[in-house]
Steps between C-alpha positions, in 0.01 A plus 500: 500500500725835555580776281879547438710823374833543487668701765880609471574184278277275698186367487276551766158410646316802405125391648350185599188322511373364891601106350851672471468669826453217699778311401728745632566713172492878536571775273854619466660182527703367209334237209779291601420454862158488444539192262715362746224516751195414288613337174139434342510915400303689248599830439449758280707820397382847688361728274433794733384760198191231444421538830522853499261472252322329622411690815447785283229355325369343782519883666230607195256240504479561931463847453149431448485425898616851571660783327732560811744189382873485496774266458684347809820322372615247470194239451187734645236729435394754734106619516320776666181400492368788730117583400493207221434225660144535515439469121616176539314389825726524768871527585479106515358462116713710366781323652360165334467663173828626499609074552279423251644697253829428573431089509357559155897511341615207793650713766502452803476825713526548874297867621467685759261810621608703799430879560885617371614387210862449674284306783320264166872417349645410790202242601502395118904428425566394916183350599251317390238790396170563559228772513569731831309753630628769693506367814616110399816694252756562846435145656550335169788710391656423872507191429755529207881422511715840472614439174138611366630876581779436258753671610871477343639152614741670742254628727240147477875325626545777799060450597547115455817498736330746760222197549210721268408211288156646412282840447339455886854540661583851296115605549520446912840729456547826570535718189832703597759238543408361175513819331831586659643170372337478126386831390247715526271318249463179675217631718286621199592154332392301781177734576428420103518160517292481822201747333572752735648741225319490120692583201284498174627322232641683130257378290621351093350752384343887665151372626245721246290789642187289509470129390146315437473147516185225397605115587277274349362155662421403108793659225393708229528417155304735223573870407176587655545396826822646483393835387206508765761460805719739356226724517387429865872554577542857351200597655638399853818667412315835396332472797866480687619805306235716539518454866881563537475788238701354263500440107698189309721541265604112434258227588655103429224197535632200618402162342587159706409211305449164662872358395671770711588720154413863580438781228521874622375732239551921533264814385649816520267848533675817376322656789395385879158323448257300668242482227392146515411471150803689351705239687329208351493619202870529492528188652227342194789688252807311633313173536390516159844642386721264667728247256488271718136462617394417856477138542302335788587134481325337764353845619625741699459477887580850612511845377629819610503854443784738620541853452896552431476875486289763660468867459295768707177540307315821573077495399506701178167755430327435204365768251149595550466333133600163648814530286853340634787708580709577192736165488316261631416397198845499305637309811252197462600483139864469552433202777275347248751518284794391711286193677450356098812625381782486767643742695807557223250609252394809690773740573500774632784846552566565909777785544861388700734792649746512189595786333646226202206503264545140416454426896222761552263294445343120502257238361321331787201292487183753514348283765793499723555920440493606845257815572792679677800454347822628672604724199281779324518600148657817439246803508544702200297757332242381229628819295826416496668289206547187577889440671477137441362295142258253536738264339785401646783226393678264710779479442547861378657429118815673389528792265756670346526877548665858454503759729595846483705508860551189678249556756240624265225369340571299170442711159460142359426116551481196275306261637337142382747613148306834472682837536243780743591813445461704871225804469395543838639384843423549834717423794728361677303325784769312700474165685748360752546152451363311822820379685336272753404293231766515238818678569621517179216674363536797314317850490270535218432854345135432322367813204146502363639577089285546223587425165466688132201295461333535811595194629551485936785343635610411874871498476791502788858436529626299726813608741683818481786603321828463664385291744489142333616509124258597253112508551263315337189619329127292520144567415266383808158594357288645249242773543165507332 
Protein backbone atom coordinates (compact mmCIF):
# COMPACT_ATOMS: atom_id res chain seq x y z
CA UNK A 1 0.00 0.00 0.00
CA UNK A 2 1.61 3.68 -0.67
CA UNK A 3 0.19 7.00 -0.55
CA UNK A 4 0.42 8.94 -3.89
CA UNK A 5 0.23 12.90 -4.67
CA UNK A 6 0.83 14.52 -7.55
CA UNK A 7 4.10 16.27 -8.01
CA UNK A 8 4.77 18.68 -11.09
CA UNK A 9 2.17 16.66 -13.24
CA UNK A 10 3.21 13.34 -11.88
CA UNK A 11 2.22 11.05 -9.55
CA UNK A 12 4.44 10.04 -7.02
CA UNK A 13 5.00 7.63 -4.10
CA UNK A 14 4.31 9.93 -1.33
CA UNK A 15 4.80 7.23 1.82
CA UNK A 16 4.86 3.61 2.05
CA UNK A 17 4.02 0.87 4.21
CA UNK A 18 7.27 -1.79 5.25
CA UNK A 19 5.27 -4.59 2.62
CA UNK A 20 6.00 -1.72 0.06
CA UNK A 21 9.40 -1.13 1.37
CA UNK A 22 10.68 -4.34 0.90
CA UNK A 23 9.91 -4.80 -2.50
CA UNK A 24 12.09 -2.10 -3.47
CA UNK A 25 9.47 0.87 -3.58
CA UNK A 26 10.52 4.15 -1.98
CA UNK A 27 9.01 7.45 -1.79
CA UNK A 28 9.60 9.87 -4.59
CA UNK A 29 9.56 7.52 -7.27
CA UNK A 30 6.90 7.77 -9.96
CA UNK A 31 3.27 5.55 -9.79
CA UNK A 32 4.39 4.42 -13.06
CA UNK A 33 7.63 2.80 -12.12
CA UNK A 34 6.40 1.61 -9.10
CA UNK A 35 3.59 -0.42 -10.93
CA UNK A 36 6.12 -1.50 -13.18
CA UNK A 37 8.03 -2.98 -10.33
CA UNK A 38 5.23 -4.32 -8.11
CA UNK A 39 2.00 -4.56 -10.12
CA UNK A 40 -0.35 -6.05 -7.26
CA UNK A 41 -0.49 -2.03 -5.82
CA UNK A 42 -2.94 -0.41 -3.55
CA UNK A 43 -2.71 3.07 -3.21
CA UNK A 44 -4.43 5.76 -1.97
CA UNK A 45 -4.41 9.64 -2.71
CA UNK A 46 -2.17 11.86 -0.06
CA UNK A 47 -4.18 13.98 1.86
CA UNK A 48 -1.51 15.80 3.88
CA UNK A 49 -4.14 18.48 5.65
CA UNK A 50 -5.80 15.09 7.35
CA UNK A 51 -2.70 14.33 8.57
CA UNK A 52 -1.99 17.57 9.76
CA UNK A 53 -4.90 17.09 11.56
CA UNK A 54 -4.39 14.61 12.65
CA UNK A 55 -1.17 15.20 14.55
CA UNK A 56 -2.83 18.13 15.92
CA UNK A 57 -5.31 16.28 17.64
CA UNK A 58 -3.15 13.69 18.51
CA UNK A 59 -0.79 16.79 20.03
CA UNK A 60 -4.05 17.55 22.59
CA UNK A 61 -4.98 14.33 23.79
CA UNK A 62 -0.76 13.72 24.69
CA UNK A 63 -0.61 16.83 26.34
CA UNK A 64 -1.94 15.07 29.21
CA UNK A 65 1.73 13.35 29.48
CA UNK A 66 3.30 16.74 29.89
CA UNK A 67 2.49 20.29 29.35
CA UNK A 68 6.05 20.88 27.81
CA UNK A 69 4.80 19.26 24.22
CA UNK A 70 5.45 20.47 20.76
CA UNK A 71 5.14 19.46 17.29
CA UNK A 72 8.17 17.97 15.34
CA UNK A 73 7.23 17.84 11.58
CA UNK A 74 6.68 16.04 9.50
CA UNK A 75 5.11 12.72 11.21
CA UNK A 76 6.35 13.35 15.15
CA UNK A 77 5.64 14.62 18.39
CA UNK A 78 8.17 15.93 20.61
CA UNK A 79 7.79 15.55 24.69
CA UNK A 80 9.56 16.97 27.59
CA UNK A 81 8.67 14.95 30.11
CA UNK A 82 11.18 16.49 32.69
CA UNK A 83 9.62 16.11 36.40
CA UNK A 84 6.37 14.15 35.02
CA UNK A 85 7.26 11.04 34.71
CA UNK A 86 6.77 10.04 38.12
CA UNK A 87 2.94 10.49 38.14
CA UNK A 88 2.93 7.90 35.85
CA UNK A 89 5.48 5.42 37.46
CA UNK A 90 8.55 5.77 35.78
CA UNK A 91 10.14 7.13 32.58
CA UNK A 92 9.49 3.48 31.24
CA UNK A 93 5.45 3.58 31.98
CA UNK A 94 4.97 6.58 30.71
CA UNK A 95 6.65 5.61 27.62
CA UNK A 96 4.13 2.52 27.39
CA UNK A 97 1.24 4.69 27.99
CA UNK A 98 2.11 6.99 25.49
CA UNK A 99 2.01 3.42 22.88
CA UNK A 100 -0.97 2.57 24.32
CA UNK A 101 -2.68 5.48 23.52
CA UNK A 102 -1.48 5.83 20.31
CA UNK A 103 -2.31 1.86 19.33
CA UNK A 104 -5.79 2.74 20.50
CA UNK A 105 -6.53 4.66 16.75
CA UNK A 106 -4.05 1.71 14.86
CA UNK A 107 -0.79 3.50 14.61
CA UNK A 108 2.04 2.30 14.73
CA UNK A 109 4.66 4.60 16.45
CA UNK A 110 8.40 4.19 16.81
CA UNK A 111 9.87 6.46 20.24
CA UNK A 112 12.65 7.35 21.54
CA UNK A 113 13.94 8.98 25.08
CA UNK A 114 17.41 10.44 25.21
CA UNK A 115 18.58 13.45 27.41
CA UNK A 116 18.32 16.21 24.21
CA UNK A 117 15.53 16.33 22.42
CA UNK A 118 17.81 16.73 19.10
CA UNK A 119 19.74 13.50 20.61
CA UNK A 120 15.73 11.57 20.96
CA UNK A 121 14.85 12.54 17.08
CA UNK A 122 17.74 11.52 15.71
CA UNK A 123 17.64 7.88 17.53
CA UNK A 124 13.77 7.90 16.69
CA UNK A 125 13.69 8.89 12.63
CA UNK A 126 17.62 7.14 12.05
CA UNK A 127 17.67 4.39 14.46
CA UNK A 128 15.78 2.13 15.90
CA UNK A 129 14.83 4.07 19.32
CA UNK A 130 14.87 3.30 22.64
CA UNK A 131 14.98 4.73 26.21
CA UNK A 132 18.74 6.23 26.85
CA UNK A 133 20.10 7.49 29.72
CA UNK A 134 22.72 9.88 29.82
CA UNK A 135 25.51 7.92 29.58
CA UNK A 136 24.01 5.09 26.88
CA UNK A 137 22.61 8.59 24.49
CA UNK A 138 26.56 9.20 22.77
CA UNK A 139 27.26 5.38 22.13
CA UNK A 140 23.85 4.90 20.67
CA UNK A 141 23.77 8.09 18.75
CA UNK A 142 27.50 7.03 17.41
CA UNK A 143 26.25 4.46 16.06
CA UNK A 144 23.98 6.37 13.54
CA UNK A 145 24.68 7.00 9.76
CA UNK A 146 25.48 10.90 9.11
CA UNK A 147 22.44 11.59 7.48
CA UNK A 148 20.66 11.62 11.08
CA UNK A 149 22.41 15.26 11.46
CA UNK A 150 20.50 16.30 8.41
CA UNK A 151 22.39 18.46 6.88
CA UNK A 152 21.55 19.99 3.24
CA UNK A 153 22.25 17.06 0.72
CA UNK A 154 25.38 18.86 -0.55
CA UNK A 155 27.33 18.55 2.44
CA UNK A 156 25.93 14.50 3.40
CA UNK A 157 27.53 13.96 -0.58
CA UNK A 158 31.02 15.86 0.42
CA UNK A 159 31.00 13.58 4.34
CA UNK A 160 29.93 10.41 2.35
CA UNK A 161 32.82 10.94 -0.30
CA UNK A 162 35.45 11.88 2.50
CA UNK A 163 34.80 8.04 3.90
CA UNK A 164 32.43 9.57 7.17
CA UNK A 165 29.66 7.17 6.64
CA UNK A 166 28.42 7.47 10.27
CA UNK A 167 28.14 9.87 13.54
CA UNK A 168 31.45 7.93 15.24
CA UNK A 169 33.76 9.15 12.34
CA UNK A 170 32.63 13.12 12.75
CA UNK A 171 32.56 12.56 16.73
CA UNK A 172 36.46 11.11 16.77
CA UNK A 173 37.13 14.50 14.52
CA UNK A 174 38.51 17.42 15.45
CA UNK A 175 36.01 20.29 15.66
CA UNK A 176 37.98 23.06 13.54
CA UNK A 177 38.40 21.53 10.18
CA UNK A 178 34.82 20.76 10.12
CA UNK A 179 33.83 24.10 11.09
CA UNK A 180 36.17 25.67 8.57
CA UNK A 181 34.59 23.53 5.84
CA UNK A 182 30.63 23.69 6.83
CA UNK A 183 29.98 26.52 9.06
CA UNK A 184 30.16 27.49 12.24
CA UNK A 185 26.95 25.67 13.35
CA UNK A 186 27.94 22.20 12.60
CA UNK A 187 29.74 21.82 15.94
CA UNK A 188 26.66 22.89 18.05
CA UNK A 189 24.56 20.54 15.67
CA UNK A 190 26.67 17.65 16.17
CA UNK A 191 27.22 18.41 20.13
CA UNK A 192 23.10 18.43 20.04
CA UNK A 193 22.65 15.39 18.55
CA UNK A 194 25.32 13.67 20.72
CA UNK A 195 23.60 15.24 24.25
CA UNK A 196 26.47 17.17 24.83
CA UNK A 197 24.58 20.56 24.14
CA UNK A 198 20.55 20.78 25.35
CA UNK A 199 18.21 22.96 23.60
CA UNK A 200 14.65 22.99 25.22
CA UNK A 201 11.97 22.51 23.07
CA UNK A 202 9.05 25.59 22.11
CA UNK A 203 6.31 24.15 23.63
CA UNK A 204 2.35 24.27 21.50
CA UNK A 205 1.43 26.29 23.73
CA UNK A 206 3.44 28.78 26.87
CA UNK A 207 3.73 26.07 29.69
CA UNK A 208 1.21 27.78 32.61
CA UNK A 209 2.72 29.27 35.82
CA UNK A 210 1.80 26.23 37.86
CA UNK A 211 -0.03 23.06 36.55
CA UNK A 212 -1.68 20.29 38.99
CA UNK A 213 -2.26 16.97 37.86
CA UNK A 214 -4.38 13.63 39.54
CA UNK A 215 -4.07 10.33 37.16
CA UNK A 216 -6.39 7.88 38.14
CA UNK A 217 -5.76 3.87 38.21
CA UNK A 218 -9.87 3.69 38.14
CA UNK A 219 -11.64 6.87 35.80
CA UNK A 220 -14.07 9.04 37.31
CA UNK A 221 -17.49 9.25 36.35
CA UNK A 222 -20.08 11.36 38.77
CA UNK A 223 -20.13 15.18 39.46
CA UNK A 224 -19.11 14.41 42.93
CA UNK A 225 -16.08 12.82 42.46
CA UNK A 226 -15.33 15.33 40.07
CA UNK A 227 -15.99 18.24 42.25
CA UNK A 228 -14.00 16.59 45.24
CA UNK A 229 -10.64 16.41 43.03
CA UNK A 230 -11.14 19.70 41.83
CA UNK A 231 -11.08 20.69 45.23
CA UNK A 232 -7.92 18.73 46.37
CA UNK A 233 -6.35 20.36 43.26
CA UNK A 234 -7.03 24.09 44.13
CA UNK A 235 -5.93 23.50 47.42
CA UNK A 236 -2.46 22.20 46.13
CA UNK A 237 -2.37 25.06 43.80
CA UNK A 238 -3.09 27.67 46.69
CA UNK A 239 -0.61 26.07 48.44
CA UNK A 240 1.86 26.74 45.21
CA UNK A 241 0.81 30.39 45.12
CA UNK A 242 1.08 31.29 48.43
CA UNK A 243 4.55 30.02 48.48
CA UNK A 244 5.76 31.85 45.29
CA UNK A 245 3.75 35.01 46.37
CA UNK A 246 1.58 35.01 43.71
CA UNK A 247 -2.32 35.47 43.05
CA UNK A 248 -4.36 33.86 39.82
CA UNK A 249 -6.12 35.61 37.71
CA UNK A 250 -7.29 32.66 35.16
CA UNK A 251 -7.43 29.12 36.39
CA UNK A 252 -8.57 26.28 33.34
CA UNK A 253 -9.35 22.48 34.70
CA UNK A 254 -8.53 19.96 32.44
CA UNK A 255 -10.88 16.97 31.83
CA UNK A 256 -9.38 13.70 29.91
CA UNK A 257 -11.99 11.26 29.39
CA UNK A 258 -11.18 7.65 28.71
CA UNK A 259 -11.73 7.97 24.64
CA UNK A 260 -8.85 10.48 24.38
CA UNK A 261 -11.59 13.65 24.06
CA UNK A 262 -10.30 16.40 26.37
CA UNK A 263 -12.50 19.38 27.76
CA UNK A 264 -10.56 22.52 29.17
CA UNK A 265 -12.88 24.81 30.95
CA UNK A 266 -11.65 28.69 32.18
CA UNK A 267 -12.63 30.96 35.45
CA UNK A 268 -11.54 34.28 35.35
CA UNK A 269 -11.02 36.49 38.88
CA UNK A 270 -11.26 40.28 38.40
CA UNK A 271 -8.52 40.32 40.95
CA UNK A 272 -5.31 37.96 41.86
CA UNK A 273 -6.81 35.27 44.23
CA UNK A 274 -6.05 32.18 45.84
CA UNK A 275 -9.22 31.77 47.83
CA UNK A 276 -9.95 28.17 47.44
CA UNK A 277 -13.55 28.47 47.76
CA UNK A 278 -14.04 31.63 45.59
CA UNK A 279 -12.34 29.54 42.88
CA UNK A 280 -14.66 26.68 43.14
CA UNK A 281 -17.31 28.47 43.34
CA UNK A 282 -16.61 30.08 40.07
CA UNK A 283 -15.69 27.00 38.75
CA UNK A 284 -19.47 25.37 40.30
CA UNK A 285 -20.94 28.71 38.14
CA UNK A 286 -19.41 27.78 34.73
CA UNK A 287 -20.05 24.09 35.19
CA UNK A 288 -23.52 24.69 35.89
CA UNK A 289 -23.67 27.48 33.19
CA UNK A 290 -22.08 25.74 30.42
CA UNK A 291 -24.47 24.89 27.08
CA UNK A 292 -22.84 22.24 26.52
CA UNK A 293 -22.50 20.30 29.82
CA UNK A 294 -19.44 18.28 30.83
CA UNK A 295 -19.77 14.84 29.67
CA UNK A 296 -17.70 11.92 31.13
CA UNK A 297 -18.41 8.99 28.88
CA UNK A 298 -16.52 6.24 30.11
CA UNK A 299 -15.00 8.51 32.94
CA UNK A 300 -12.39 10.63 32.96
CA UNK A 301 -8.79 9.30 33.66
CA UNK A 302 -6.89 12.45 34.43
CA UNK A 303 -7.39 15.90 35.55
CA UNK A 304 -5.47 18.95 35.75
CA UNK A 305 -5.33 22.30 37.06
CA UNK A 306 -3.18 25.15 35.53
CA UNK A 307 -2.89 28.60 36.50
CA UNK A 308 -2.67 30.65 33.01
CA UNK A 309 -2.14 33.98 34.70
CA UNK A 310 -0.51 35.18 37.83
CA UNK A 311 -0.27 38.47 39.52
CA UNK A 312 1.84 39.62 42.67
CA UNK A 313 -0.58 39.30 45.57
CA UNK A 314 0.38 41.35 48.60
CA UNK A 315 -1.42 40.04 52.34
CA UNK A 316 -4.13 42.67 52.73
CA UNK A 317 -4.96 43.94 56.70
CA UNK A 318 -8.27 43.49 57.70
CA UNK A 319 -10.42 46.04 59.73
CA UNK A 320 -10.44 45.51 63.36
CA UNK A 321 -14.36 44.81 62.62
CA UNK A 322 -13.38 41.76 60.54
CA UNK A 323 -14.76 43.70 57.56
CA UNK A 324 -13.10 43.19 53.86
CA UNK A 325 -11.38 45.88 52.14
CA UNK A 326 -13.78 48.10 50.20
CA UNK A 327 -14.08 45.97 46.72
CA UNK A 328 -13.63 42.83 47.60
CA UNK A 329 -16.90 42.36 47.64
CA UNK A 330 -18.10 44.08 44.27
CA UNK A 331 -15.20 42.07 42.61
CA UNK A 332 -16.64 38.55 43.63
CA UNK A 333 -19.95 39.66 42.26
CA UNK A 334 -18.79 40.56 38.88
CA UNK A 335 -16.83 36.95 38.61
CA UNK A 336 -19.99 35.39 39.79
CA UNK A 337 -21.53 37.00 37.34
CA UNK A 338 -19.15 36.55 34.45
CA UNK A 339 -18.44 32.58 35.39
CA UNK A 340 -22.68 32.10 34.85
CA UNK A 341 -22.99 34.65 32.36
CA UNK A 342 -19.89 34.87 30.01
CA UNK A 343 -17.28 37.07 29.87
CA UNK A 344 -19.23 39.38 27.00
CA UNK A 345 -21.90 40.08 29.45
CA UNK A 346 -19.69 42.00 31.84
CA UNK A 347 -17.99 44.95 30.37
CA UNK A 348 -16.20 47.08 31.58
CA UNK A 349 -14.48 51.08 30.41
CA UNK A 350 -10.30 50.88 30.50
CA UNK A 351 -8.80 54.33 29.14
CA UNK A 352 -6.38 54.11 25.62
CA UNK A 353 -3.93 57.20 24.79
CA UNK A 354 -6.42 58.98 22.27
CA UNK A 355 -7.29 62.30 22.35
CA UNK A 356 -10.40 61.11 19.62
CA UNK A 357 -13.24 60.67 22.05
CA UNK A 358 -14.64 57.81 20.14
CA UNK A 359 -11.07 55.99 20.69
CA UNK A 360 -10.61 57.21 24.31
CA UNK A 361 -12.00 54.64 25.60
CA UNK A 362 -13.01 50.66 25.55
CA UNK A 363 -15.32 47.78 26.58
CA UNK A 364 -13.23 44.90 27.86
CA UNK A 365 -14.33 41.98 29.75
CA UNK A 366 -14.33 43.09 33.66
CA UNK A 367 -12.49 39.93 34.47
CA UNK A 368 -9.78 40.41 32.03
CA UNK A 369 -9.45 44.53 33.12
CA UNK A 370 -5.94 44.60 33.97
CA UNK A 371 -5.12 46.37 37.51
CA UNK A 372 -2.50 48.59 35.73
CA UNK A 373 -3.48 49.64 32.65
CA UNK A 374 -0.96 51.51 30.41
CA UNK A 375 -3.22 54.65 30.02
CA UNK A 376 -4.81 56.81 32.93
CA UNK A 377 -7.97 58.66 32.78
CA UNK A 378 -7.65 62.23 32.53
CA UNK A 379 -7.48 64.02 36.05
CA UNK A 380 -9.90 66.75 36.13
CA UNK A 381 -11.42 68.75 38.81
CA UNK A 382 -14.76 67.44 40.41
CA UNK A 383 -15.87 71.28 40.27
CA UNK A 384 -15.44 71.71 36.97
CA UNK A 385 -18.34 71.15 34.28
CA UNK A 386 -18.11 68.31 32.70
CA UNK A 387 -15.81 68.73 29.10
CA UNK A 388 -17.13 65.54 27.82
CA UNK A 389 -21.22 64.10 27.89
CA UNK A 390 -21.83 60.92 29.17
CA UNK A 391 -23.36 60.06 25.89
CA UNK A 392 -21.59 59.82 23.06
CA UNK A 393 -22.58 58.64 19.27
CA UNK A 394 -20.67 56.63 16.94
CA UNK A 395 -20.73 57.59 14.26
CA UNK A 396 -21.12 61.31 15.12
CA UNK A 397 -24.63 62.19 13.00
CA UNK A 398 -24.74 65.16 10.69
CA UNK A 399 -26.40 68.47 11.33
CA UNK A 400 -27.05 71.31 9.50
CA UNK A 401 -25.82 74.67 10.80
CA UNK A 402 -25.26 78.60 10.66
CA UNK A 403 -22.56 80.36 11.89
CA UNK A 404 -21.88 83.85 12.37
CA UNK A 405 -18.00 83.76 10.91
CA UNK A 406 -16.78 80.70 9.42
CA UNK A 407 -14.70 79.67 12.19
CA UNK A 408 -17.23 80.43 14.81
CA UNK A 409 -19.55 78.67 16.63
CA UNK A 410 -22.97 77.94 14.84
CA UNK A 411 -25.96 80.49 15.83
CA UNK A 412 -28.08 77.48 14.64
CA UNK A 413 -28.47 73.63 13.85
CA UNK A 414 -31.26 71.40 12.59
CA UNK A 415 -30.77 68.21 13.57
CA UNK A 416 -32.90 64.71 13.51
CA UNK A 417 -35.59 67.48 11.33
CA UNK A 418 -35.60 69.87 14.39
CA UNK A 419 -34.26 73.46 14.09
CA UNK A 420 -31.89 74.44 17.80
CA UNK A 421 -31.64 77.72 18.14
CA UNK A 422 -27.76 78.49 19.70
CA UNK A 423 -28.02 80.31 23.38
CA UNK A 424 -24.88 79.47 24.87
CA UNK A 425 -21.54 78.07 23.51
CA UNK A 426 -18.38 77.39 24.76
CA UNK A 427 -15.27 76.74 22.79
CA UNK A 428 -13.39 75.86 20.35
CA UNK A 429 -11.38 72.87 21.76
CA UNK A 430 -9.29 71.65 18.78
CA UNK A 431 -8.19 68.07 17.89
CA UNK A 432 -5.56 67.07 15.34
CA UNK A 433 -6.60 64.23 13.50
CA UNK A 434 -4.14 61.23 14.35
CA UNK A 435 -1.96 60.82 11.15
CA UNK A 436 -0.28 57.55 12.02
CA UNK A 437 -3.45 56.02 11.79
CA UNK A 438 -5.43 57.78 9.14
CA UNK A 439 -3.81 60.34 7.02
CA UNK A 440 -6.63 61.73 5.63
CA UNK A 441 -8.17 62.62 8.77
CA UNK A 442 -9.32 65.89 9.41
CA UNK A 443 -9.10 68.40 12.45
CA UNK A 444 -12.19 68.60 14.39
CA UNK A 445 -13.14 71.93 16.24
CA UNK A 446 -15.69 70.46 19.11
CA UNK A 447 -18.20 73.53 21.24
CA UNK A 448 -20.21 72.63 24.33
CA UNK A 449 -23.74 74.85 22.93
CA UNK A 450 -26.74 75.19 24.78
CA UNK A 451 -29.94 75.66 23.34
CA UNK A 452 -33.19 78.16 23.99
CA UNK A 453 -34.53 75.34 25.88
CA UNK A 454 -31.80 74.27 27.86
CA UNK A 455 -30.96 71.54 25.93
CA UNK A 456 -26.69 70.50 25.87
CA UNK A 457 -25.13 69.77 22.79
CA UNK A 458 -21.49 68.42 21.85
CA UNK A 459 -21.01 69.79 18.42
CA UNK A 460 -17.66 70.13 16.07
CA UNK A 461 -16.81 70.77 12.59
CA UNK A 462 -14.77 68.84 10.89
CA UNK A 463 -11.64 70.34 8.72
CA UNK A 464 -10.86 73.90 8.28
CA UNK A 465 -11.83 76.30 5.88
CA UNK A 466 -9.68 76.73 2.91
CA UNK A 467 -7.95 73.83 3.41
CA UNK A 468 -10.27 70.99 1.91
CA UNK A 469 -13.64 72.42 0.49
CA UNK A 470 -16.30 73.06 2.81
CA UNK A 471 -16.55 71.60 6.44
CA UNK A 472 -18.93 69.50 7.70
CA UNK A 473 -20.96 69.89 10.83
CA UNK A 474 -21.89 66.63 13.44
CA UNK A 475 -23.27 66.17 16.86
CA UNK A 476 -21.00 63.50 18.86
CA UNK A 477 -22.86 63.48 22.20
CA UNK A 478 -25.41 64.66 24.45
CA UNK A 479 -24.98 66.08 27.92
CA UNK A 480 -27.23 65.36 30.83
Amino acid sequence: MVLVEKVCGALRLAAIDPAAAQAGLMPGLTLADARARTPRLHTIVHRPRADLVLLRQMLEDFSRFTPMIAEDAPHGLMLDITGCAHLFGGEDSLVRAAHQRAGRIGLEVRSGLASTPQAARALVRFGRGGLYDARQVRQAVRRLPITALELSERDTQALQRAGLKCIADLDDRPRAPLTARFGADFPAKLARVLGDEDVRITPHRPPPPIVMDRVFFEPVLTDADVDRVLSDLMVDTSDRLDQAGQGGRAFEAGFYRVDGQIRRIVARTGHPTRDVNVVLRLFRERLAALANPLDPGFGFDQMRLSVLETQTLKPAQRGLDGNRADGEDFSRLIDRLTARLGPEAVLSFEPLGSHIPERAGRMVPATMKTLQPIHDWPDLDPDDPPLRPLQIFDPPQPVETLAEVPDGSPLRFRWRRVLHEVALAEGPERIGGEWWRAPDQKTRDYYRVEDRKGRRFWLFRQGLYGETGEPRWFVHGLFA
